[in-house]
TIKEDREN-459992 format. One record per residue (C-alpha): residue number from 1; z, x negated, y negated. Coordinates in nm, 4 decimals. Each point is the difference from the previous one (the first is absolute). Example, Ala and Ser with C-alpha at 12.3 -4.5 7.8 and 13.67 -1.06 7.14 Angstrom:
<pts>
nr = 1&pz = 0.7800&px = -1.2300&py = 0.4500
nr = 2&pz = -0.0660&px = -0.1370&py = -0.3440
</pts>
This chain:
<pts>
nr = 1&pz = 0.2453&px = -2.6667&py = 11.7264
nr = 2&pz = 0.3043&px = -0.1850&py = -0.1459
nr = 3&pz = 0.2519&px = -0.1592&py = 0.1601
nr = 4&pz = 0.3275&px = 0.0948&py = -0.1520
nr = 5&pz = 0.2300&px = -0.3440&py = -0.0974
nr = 6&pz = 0.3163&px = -0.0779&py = 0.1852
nr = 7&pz = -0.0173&px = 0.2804&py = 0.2837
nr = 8&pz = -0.3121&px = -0.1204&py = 0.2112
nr = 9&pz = -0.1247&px = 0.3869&py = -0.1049
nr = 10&pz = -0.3909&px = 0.0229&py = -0.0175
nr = 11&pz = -0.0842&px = 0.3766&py = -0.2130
nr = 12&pz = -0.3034&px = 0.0378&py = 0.1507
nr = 13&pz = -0.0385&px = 0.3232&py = -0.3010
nr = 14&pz = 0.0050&px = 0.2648&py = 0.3039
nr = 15&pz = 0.4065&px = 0.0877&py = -0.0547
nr = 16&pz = 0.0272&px = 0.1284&py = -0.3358
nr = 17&pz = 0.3609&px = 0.0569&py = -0.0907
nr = 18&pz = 0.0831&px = -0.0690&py = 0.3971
nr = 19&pz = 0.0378&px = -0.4000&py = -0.1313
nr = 20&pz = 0.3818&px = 0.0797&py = 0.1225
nr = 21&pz = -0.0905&px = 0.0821&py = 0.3880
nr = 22&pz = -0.2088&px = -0.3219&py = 0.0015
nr = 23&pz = 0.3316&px = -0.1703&py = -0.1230
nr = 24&pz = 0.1858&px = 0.2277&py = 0.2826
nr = 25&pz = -0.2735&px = -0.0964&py = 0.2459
nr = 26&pz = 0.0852&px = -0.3807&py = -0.0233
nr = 27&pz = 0.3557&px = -0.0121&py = 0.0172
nr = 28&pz = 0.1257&px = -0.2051&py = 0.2905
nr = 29&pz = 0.0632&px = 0.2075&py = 0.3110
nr = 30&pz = 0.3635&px = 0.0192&py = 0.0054
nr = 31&pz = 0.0204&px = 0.1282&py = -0.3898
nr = 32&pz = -0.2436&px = 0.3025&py = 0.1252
nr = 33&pz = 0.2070&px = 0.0756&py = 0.2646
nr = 34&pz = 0.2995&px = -0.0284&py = -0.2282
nr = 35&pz = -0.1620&px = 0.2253&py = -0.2683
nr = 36&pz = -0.1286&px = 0.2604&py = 0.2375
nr = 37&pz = 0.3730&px = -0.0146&py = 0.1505
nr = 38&pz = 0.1285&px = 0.0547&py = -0.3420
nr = 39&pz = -0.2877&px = 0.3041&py = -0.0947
nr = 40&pz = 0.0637&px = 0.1272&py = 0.2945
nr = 41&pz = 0.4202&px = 0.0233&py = -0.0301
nr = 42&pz = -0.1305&px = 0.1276&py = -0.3759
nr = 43&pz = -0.1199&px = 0.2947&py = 0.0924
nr = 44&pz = 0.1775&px = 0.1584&py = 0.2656
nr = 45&pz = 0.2826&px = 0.0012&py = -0.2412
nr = 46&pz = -0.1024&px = 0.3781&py = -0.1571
nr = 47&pz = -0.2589&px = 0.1588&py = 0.2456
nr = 48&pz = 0.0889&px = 0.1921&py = 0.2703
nr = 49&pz = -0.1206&px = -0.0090&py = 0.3844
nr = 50&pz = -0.2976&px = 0.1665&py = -0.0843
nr = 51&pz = -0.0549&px = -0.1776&py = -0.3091
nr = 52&pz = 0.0394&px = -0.3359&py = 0.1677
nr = 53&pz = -0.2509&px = 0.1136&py = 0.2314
nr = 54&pz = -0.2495&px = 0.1353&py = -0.1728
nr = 55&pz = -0.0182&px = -0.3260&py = -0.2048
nr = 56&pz = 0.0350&px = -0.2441&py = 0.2998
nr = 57&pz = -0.2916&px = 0.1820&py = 0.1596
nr = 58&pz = -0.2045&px = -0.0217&py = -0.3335
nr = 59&pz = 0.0651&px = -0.4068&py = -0.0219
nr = 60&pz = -0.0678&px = -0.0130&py = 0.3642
nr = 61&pz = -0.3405&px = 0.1823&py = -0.0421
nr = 62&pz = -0.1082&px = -0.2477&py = -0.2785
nr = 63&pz = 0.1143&px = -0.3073&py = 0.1979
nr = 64&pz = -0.2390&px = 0.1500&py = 0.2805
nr = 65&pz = -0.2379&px = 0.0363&py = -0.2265
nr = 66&pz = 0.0178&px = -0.3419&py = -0.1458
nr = 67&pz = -0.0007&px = -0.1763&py = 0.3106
nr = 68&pz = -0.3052&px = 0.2041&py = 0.1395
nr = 69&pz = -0.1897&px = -0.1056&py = -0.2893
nr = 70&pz = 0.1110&px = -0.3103&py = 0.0539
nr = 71&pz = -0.1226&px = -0.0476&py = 0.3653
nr = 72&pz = -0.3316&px = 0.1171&py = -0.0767
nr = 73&pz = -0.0030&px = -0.1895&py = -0.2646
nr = 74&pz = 0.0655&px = -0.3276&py = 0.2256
nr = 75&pz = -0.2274&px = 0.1859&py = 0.2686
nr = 76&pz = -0.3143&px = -0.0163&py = -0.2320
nr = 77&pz = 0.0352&px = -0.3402&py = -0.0568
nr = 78&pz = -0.1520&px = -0.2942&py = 0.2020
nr = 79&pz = 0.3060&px = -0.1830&py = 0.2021
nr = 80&pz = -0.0005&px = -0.4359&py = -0.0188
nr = 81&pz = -0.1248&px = 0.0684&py = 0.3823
nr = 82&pz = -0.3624&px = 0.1793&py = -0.1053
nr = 83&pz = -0.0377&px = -0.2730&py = -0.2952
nr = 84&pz = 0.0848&px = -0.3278&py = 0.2152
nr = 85&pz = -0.2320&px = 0.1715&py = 0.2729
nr = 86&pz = -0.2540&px = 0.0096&py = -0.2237
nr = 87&pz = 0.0226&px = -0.3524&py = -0.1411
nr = 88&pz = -0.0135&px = -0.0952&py = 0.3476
nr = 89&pz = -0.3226&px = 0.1759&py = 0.0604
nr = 90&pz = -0.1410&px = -0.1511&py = -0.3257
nr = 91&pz = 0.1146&px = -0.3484&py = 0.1279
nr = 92&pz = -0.1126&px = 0.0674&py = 0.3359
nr = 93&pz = -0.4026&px = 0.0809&py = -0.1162
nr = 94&pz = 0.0424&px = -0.3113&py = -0.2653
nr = 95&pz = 0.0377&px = -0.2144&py = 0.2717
nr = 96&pz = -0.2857&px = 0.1434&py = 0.2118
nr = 97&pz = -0.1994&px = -0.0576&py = -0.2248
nr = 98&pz = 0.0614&px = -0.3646&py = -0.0463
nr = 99&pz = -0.0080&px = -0.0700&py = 0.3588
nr = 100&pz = -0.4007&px = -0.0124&py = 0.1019
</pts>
């Protein structure tokens, strides 16, 4: 894992040539939004109605996609409330068993 100088970038060797959508990835909100705007206004310009939506669906399915492999993602992992329960419980028995 290195962490790339000047753009707070950690290539963790799992994107390959996708170093570029990390970049994309941590841009500031409003530059996304600007970006997607402009992409967006981009290509309309030459495709048709059909065109246009045959390609919105297609992003649309891989944002779904992305985003459900997200939540499981997050789903499979243990949330800050399981791990300070936990501590708690491992406090809890420490102290009953310095109390006689």
């Amino acid at each position: 894992m290195t962490i790339i100088p000047d753009k707070n970038i950690i290539d963790d060797g799992r994107c390959g040539d996708l170093m570029w959508l990390k970049n994309i990835l941590h841009l500031p909100a409003e530059v996304m939004t600007g970006l997607a705007t402009v992409i967006g206004f981009a290509l309309i310009g030459n495709l048709d109605a059909d065109e246009q939506n045959a390609l919105g669906n297609m992003l649309f399915l891989i944002g779904q996609i992305l985003s459900s492999n997200a939540t499981q993602l997050q789903a499979n992992q243990p949330s800050p409330t399981d791990e300070l329960e936990q501590r708690i419980k491992a406090l809890e028995q420490r102290i009953s068993s310095l109390t006689p």
